[in-house]
N, C-alpha and C positions, 0 to 999 in steps of 0.2 A: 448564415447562422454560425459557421465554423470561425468567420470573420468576428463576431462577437463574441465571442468562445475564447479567440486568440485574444481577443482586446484587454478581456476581463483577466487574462493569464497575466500577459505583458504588464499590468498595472498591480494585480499582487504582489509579481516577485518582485518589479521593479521598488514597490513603495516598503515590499520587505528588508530591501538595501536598506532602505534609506533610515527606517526605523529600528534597523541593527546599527547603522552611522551612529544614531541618534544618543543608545542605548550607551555605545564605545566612549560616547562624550561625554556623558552624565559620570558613567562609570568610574572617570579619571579627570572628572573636574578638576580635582584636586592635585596630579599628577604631575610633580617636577617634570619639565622637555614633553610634557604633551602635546601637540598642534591638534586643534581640532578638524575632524573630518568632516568633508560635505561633498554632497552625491549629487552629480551631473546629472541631470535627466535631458533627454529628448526625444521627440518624436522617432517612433517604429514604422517605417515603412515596409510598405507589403508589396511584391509585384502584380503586376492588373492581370489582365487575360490577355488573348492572342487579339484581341479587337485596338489594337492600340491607337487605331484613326478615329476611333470615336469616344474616346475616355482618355484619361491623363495614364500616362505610362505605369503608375504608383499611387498608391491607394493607401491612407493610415491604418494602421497597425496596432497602435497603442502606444505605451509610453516604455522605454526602457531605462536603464542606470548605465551609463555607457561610462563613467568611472568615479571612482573613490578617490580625491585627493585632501592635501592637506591645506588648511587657509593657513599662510604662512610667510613671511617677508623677509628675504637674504638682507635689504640693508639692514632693518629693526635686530635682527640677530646678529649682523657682524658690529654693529655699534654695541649690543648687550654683550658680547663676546671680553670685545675692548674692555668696556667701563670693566665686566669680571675682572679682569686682568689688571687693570690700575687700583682696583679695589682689593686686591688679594696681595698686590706690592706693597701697599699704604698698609695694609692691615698688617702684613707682618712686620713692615719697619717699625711702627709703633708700638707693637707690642713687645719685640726685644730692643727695641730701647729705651721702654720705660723697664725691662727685666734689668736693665745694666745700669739704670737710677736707680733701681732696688738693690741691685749685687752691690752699689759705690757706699749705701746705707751711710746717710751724711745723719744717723740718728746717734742717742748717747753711746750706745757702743763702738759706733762707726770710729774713722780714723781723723775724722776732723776734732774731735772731744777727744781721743786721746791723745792725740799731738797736743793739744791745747793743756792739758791735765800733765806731759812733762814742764814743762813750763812756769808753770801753776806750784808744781812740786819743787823744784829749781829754786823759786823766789821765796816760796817756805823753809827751803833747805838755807838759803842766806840770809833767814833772819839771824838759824844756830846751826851755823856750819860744824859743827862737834857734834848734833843728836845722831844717835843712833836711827832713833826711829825714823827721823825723816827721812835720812840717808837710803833707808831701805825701803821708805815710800817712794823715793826717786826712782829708784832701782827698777821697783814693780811698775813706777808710769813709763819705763826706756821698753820695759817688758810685754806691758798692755799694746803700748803701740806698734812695736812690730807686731804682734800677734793682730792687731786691726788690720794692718796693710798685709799680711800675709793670709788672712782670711778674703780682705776685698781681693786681693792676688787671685786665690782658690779660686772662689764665685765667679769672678770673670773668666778664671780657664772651664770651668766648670758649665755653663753656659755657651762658653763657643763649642763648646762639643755639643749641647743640646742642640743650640743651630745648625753643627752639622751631620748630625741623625737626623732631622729633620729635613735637609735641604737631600741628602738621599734619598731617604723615603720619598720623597717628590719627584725627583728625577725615578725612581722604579716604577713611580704610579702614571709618570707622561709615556716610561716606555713603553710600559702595560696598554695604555689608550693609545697610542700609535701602533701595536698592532692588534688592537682590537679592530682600528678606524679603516684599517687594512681590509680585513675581512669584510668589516660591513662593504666598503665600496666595491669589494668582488662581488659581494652577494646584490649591491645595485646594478651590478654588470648585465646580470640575468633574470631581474626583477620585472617583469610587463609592469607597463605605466598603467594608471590609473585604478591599482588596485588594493588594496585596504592591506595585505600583507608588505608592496612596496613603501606605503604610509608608514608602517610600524618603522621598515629599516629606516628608513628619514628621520623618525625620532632618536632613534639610537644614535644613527650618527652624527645628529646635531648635541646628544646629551655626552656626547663622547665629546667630541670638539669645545664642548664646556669645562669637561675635566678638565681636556688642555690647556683651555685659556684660565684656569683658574692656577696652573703652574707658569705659562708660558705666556706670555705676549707673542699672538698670531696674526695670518692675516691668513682668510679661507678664500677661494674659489673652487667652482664646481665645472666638470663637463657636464655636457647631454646630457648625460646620461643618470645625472642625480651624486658621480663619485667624486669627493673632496678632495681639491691637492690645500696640505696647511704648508704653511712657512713662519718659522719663528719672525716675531717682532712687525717684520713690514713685508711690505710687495716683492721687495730686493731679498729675503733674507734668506738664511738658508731653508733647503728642503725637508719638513721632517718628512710629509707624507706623499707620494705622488697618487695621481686620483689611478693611475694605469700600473701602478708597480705591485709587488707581490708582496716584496720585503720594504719596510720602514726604513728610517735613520735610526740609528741609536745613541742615546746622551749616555755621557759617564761624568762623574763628580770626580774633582781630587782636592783635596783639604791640608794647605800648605802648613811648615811649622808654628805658623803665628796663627792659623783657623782662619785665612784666606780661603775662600773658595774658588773654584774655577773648573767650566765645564768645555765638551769636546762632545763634538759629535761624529759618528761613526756613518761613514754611507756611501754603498757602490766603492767598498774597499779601502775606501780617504777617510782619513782623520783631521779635523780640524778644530780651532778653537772656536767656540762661539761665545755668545754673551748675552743672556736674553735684558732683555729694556725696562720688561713688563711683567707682572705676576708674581706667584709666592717665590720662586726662585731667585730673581731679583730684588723682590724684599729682602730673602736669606742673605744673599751678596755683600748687601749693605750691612746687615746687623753684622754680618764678619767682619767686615770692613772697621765697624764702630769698634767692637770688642778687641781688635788686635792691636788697634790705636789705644782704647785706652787700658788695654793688660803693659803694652809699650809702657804708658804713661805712668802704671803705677810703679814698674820695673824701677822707672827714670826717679820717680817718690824715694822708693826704699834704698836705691844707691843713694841720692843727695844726702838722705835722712841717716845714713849711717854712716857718710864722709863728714855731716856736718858736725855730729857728736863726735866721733873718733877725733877731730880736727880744733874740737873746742875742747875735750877731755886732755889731749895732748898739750894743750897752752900754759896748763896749769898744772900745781902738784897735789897729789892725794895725800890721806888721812896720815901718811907714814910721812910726809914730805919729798917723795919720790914724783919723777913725773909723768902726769897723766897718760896710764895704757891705753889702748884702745878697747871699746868698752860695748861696740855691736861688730858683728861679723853677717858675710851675705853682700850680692851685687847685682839683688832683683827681689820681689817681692817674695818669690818662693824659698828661699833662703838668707832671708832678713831675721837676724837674732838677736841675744843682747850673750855677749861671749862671756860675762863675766856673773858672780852669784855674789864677790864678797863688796858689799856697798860701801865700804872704805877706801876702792879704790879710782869714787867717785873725786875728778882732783877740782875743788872748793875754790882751793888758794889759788892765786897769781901764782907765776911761774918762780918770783922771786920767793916767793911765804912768807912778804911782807904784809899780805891781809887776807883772811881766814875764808872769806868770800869773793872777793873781786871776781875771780873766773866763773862763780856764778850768777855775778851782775852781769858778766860781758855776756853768760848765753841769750839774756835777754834783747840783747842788739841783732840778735838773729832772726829776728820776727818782723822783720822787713817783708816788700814786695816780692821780693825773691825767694822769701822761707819757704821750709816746707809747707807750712800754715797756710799761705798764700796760695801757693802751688794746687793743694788739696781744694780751695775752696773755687779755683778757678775750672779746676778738672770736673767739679760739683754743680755751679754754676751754667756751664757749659751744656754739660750734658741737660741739664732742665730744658735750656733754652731751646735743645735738639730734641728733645720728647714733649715741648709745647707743639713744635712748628711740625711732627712727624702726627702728633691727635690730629690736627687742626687739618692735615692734608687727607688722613685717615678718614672724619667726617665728609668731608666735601666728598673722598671718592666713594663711600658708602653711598652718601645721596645720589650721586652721579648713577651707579649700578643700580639701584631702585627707581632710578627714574627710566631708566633705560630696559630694565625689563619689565618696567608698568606700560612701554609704550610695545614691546613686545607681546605682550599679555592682551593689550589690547586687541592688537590683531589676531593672534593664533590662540590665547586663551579662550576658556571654552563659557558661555555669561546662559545660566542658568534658566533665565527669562526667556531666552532666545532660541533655545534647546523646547522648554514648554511649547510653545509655540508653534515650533516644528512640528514637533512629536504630535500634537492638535492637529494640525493641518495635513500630515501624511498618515495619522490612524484615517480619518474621514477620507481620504483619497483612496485609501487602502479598503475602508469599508464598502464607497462606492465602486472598486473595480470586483470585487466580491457580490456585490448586488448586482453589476452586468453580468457575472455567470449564472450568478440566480436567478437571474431573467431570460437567460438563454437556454438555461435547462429547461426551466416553468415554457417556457415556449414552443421547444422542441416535443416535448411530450404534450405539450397539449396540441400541437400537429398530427402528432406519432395518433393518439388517441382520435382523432377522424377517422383512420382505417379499421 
């Protein structure tokens, strides 16, 4: 009777495991880095009596939960890991390098319409190289245009700082998960296996390893014991985390004068350079990379564009018959001007002032492959070309991390149906070890009651 007593125990609490499993899966269906739990059950062995030559040594018991783990796949996670990390590179390249198609604003205010618009005002000016007015129309299109290339100047310095607040902020939030990932793997040090509290830590430290690869191209391995050593990029790369150490690596950011990035990492006393391959930080690398090319680039604009007027002003004589001053100042986009206010001493004439416009036919010859016109429109061009082919890598790696945590998902994700089911099949299990005690009571008293 005690034998059936224990049977009907060992089946409650056992199937009470399992329809708290059950309850924990429902609960977080929904749950970013959740793995779903599921409970071991097996056979409870009971010992026999002292007669062991005539009965089997071990006798059932009932059923027990002998542990709580997670359903869950190291490759499906380290390839979800990856795609994270190639999809977090593409994502930000993309996105600041269509920010620096915007910052170039090839639209009517932009710098290509107002270079076009001197020009424009140049060939108006030699219909009637004597008007006032147009003189001082010229004047304001020398004026618009610097002010265009010293604004697209700005934007572009002004976004490579956004990029690099943001590539900071990223390196604080890997430190921060590096020694979160720390902690967890001490606290798996001393975690018994197969029990729904060790399950939790698993979670945690797989959704921490997420964060990282959402900054960092990783590669994870694990000991025994469930603790993660990460290494940036690959197998070979360096260490951030060791599964047995106390203290992490630490990255630091430095942000050169052009809005270069460049990071270092700190560990067991050594500093070295590192360079991650993969993730938002190497997205960030590159959008620097793009931005100080073409802040460069427009530097290189605003010197041409102010040697090539100064250079054509000088050829010829102004309004007095003197010759042409120089007429912008500046030898970068940030300090591109137009030095002068009186538009008389725009010089019209040939050098001789044998004709009232010739030197404003000759600017016209400067709208060659080589002008600034051209210059501007290939810097324009370009960069389209790099924020087509940076969307088009950007999609592919999106699908790539959806496909790879749908194959994630599949496995360790928790399918609603599947859970019903359960929950069906261990309430009835649960019912019927609750009806073996009921039966062993109703029996025992109805024994008891013969005396």
């Amino acid at each position: 009777m005690s034998d059936l007593l224990g049977i009907g125990k060992s089946g409650v609490m056992a199937y009470q495991t399992a329809l708290s499993a059950i309850s924990e899966n429902v609960v977080n269906a929904n749950t970013d880095g959740y793995s779903r739990r599921q409970v071991t059950m097996s056979e409870a062995s009971a010992g026999a009596g002292p007669m062991y030559l005539y009965r089997p040594s071990t006798a059932f018991g009932g059923v027990q939960a002998t542990q709580v783990t997670r359903v869950w796949d190291q490759y499906a996670a380290s390839k979800a890991w990856t795609a994270n990390s190639d999809n977090s590179q593409a994502s930000a390249r993309s996105t600041y390098f269509g920010d620096v198609q915007s910052a170039l604003n090839d639209g009517d205010s932009g710098v290509g319409v107002k270079l076009t618009a001197v020009f424009t005002a140049s060939s108006a000016l030699a219909a009637n190289p004597t008007d006032a007015t147009l003189r001082q129309s010229m004047l304001y299109a020398l004026q618009d245009a610097a002010g265009a290339i010293t604004t697209t100047g700005s934007n572009l310095s002004q976004l490579s700082g956004n990029v690099a607040t943001q590539a900071n902020i990223a390196v604080g939030q890997v430190n921060d998960a590096l020694t979160a990932l720390t902690k967890v793997n001490l606290a798996l040090l001393a975690s018994p296996q197969g029990t729904s509290g060790r399950a939790t830590l698993e979670d945690q430290r797989d959704s921490i390893i997420g964060t990282i690869s959402d900054k960092l191209g990783v590669d994870v391995s694990f000991d025994t014991t469930g603790a993660a050593t990460v290494r940036m990029n690959n197998p070979g790369g360096p260490v951030l985390v060791d599964g047995t150490s106390t203290i992490p690596a630490s990255l630091s950011l430095a942000v050169s004068g052009t809005g270069t990035l460049s990071m270092t990492m700190t560990s067991g006393g050594t500093t070295a350079a590192v360079s991650p391959t993969s993730g938002a930080l190497a997205g960030y690398a590159e959008a620097a990379n793009q931005l100080a090319g073409r802040r460069q680039q427009m530097d290189a604009l605003a010197a041409n564009f102010a040697q090539t007027i100064n250079s054509w002003n000088s050829n010829g004589t102004d309004n007095a018959g003197n010759p042409g001053a120089a007429l912008m100042s500046g030898t970068d986009a940030a300090s591109l001007a137009v030095s002068v206010t009186d538009p008389n001493l725009i010089a019209a004439a040939d050098a001789a002032n044998t004709s009232p416009n010739a030197n404003l036919l000759a600017l016209q010859s400067l709208r060659g492959p080589t002008g600034v016109e051209a210059t501007w429109k290939g810097i324009v061009n370009d960069q389209a070309l790099k924020v087509q082919s940076a969307q088009t890598q950007a999609a592919t790696a999106a699908s790539g991390k959806d496909a790879a945590y749908s194959d994630l998902d599949n496995v360790s994700g928790v399918n609603l149906d599947t859970e019903a089911a359960d929950l069906m099949r261990f309430q009835q299990a649960y019912s019927a070890s609750a009806k073996i005690i009921q039966t062993a009571r109703d029996t025992l008293q109805s024994i008891l009651a013969l005396f």
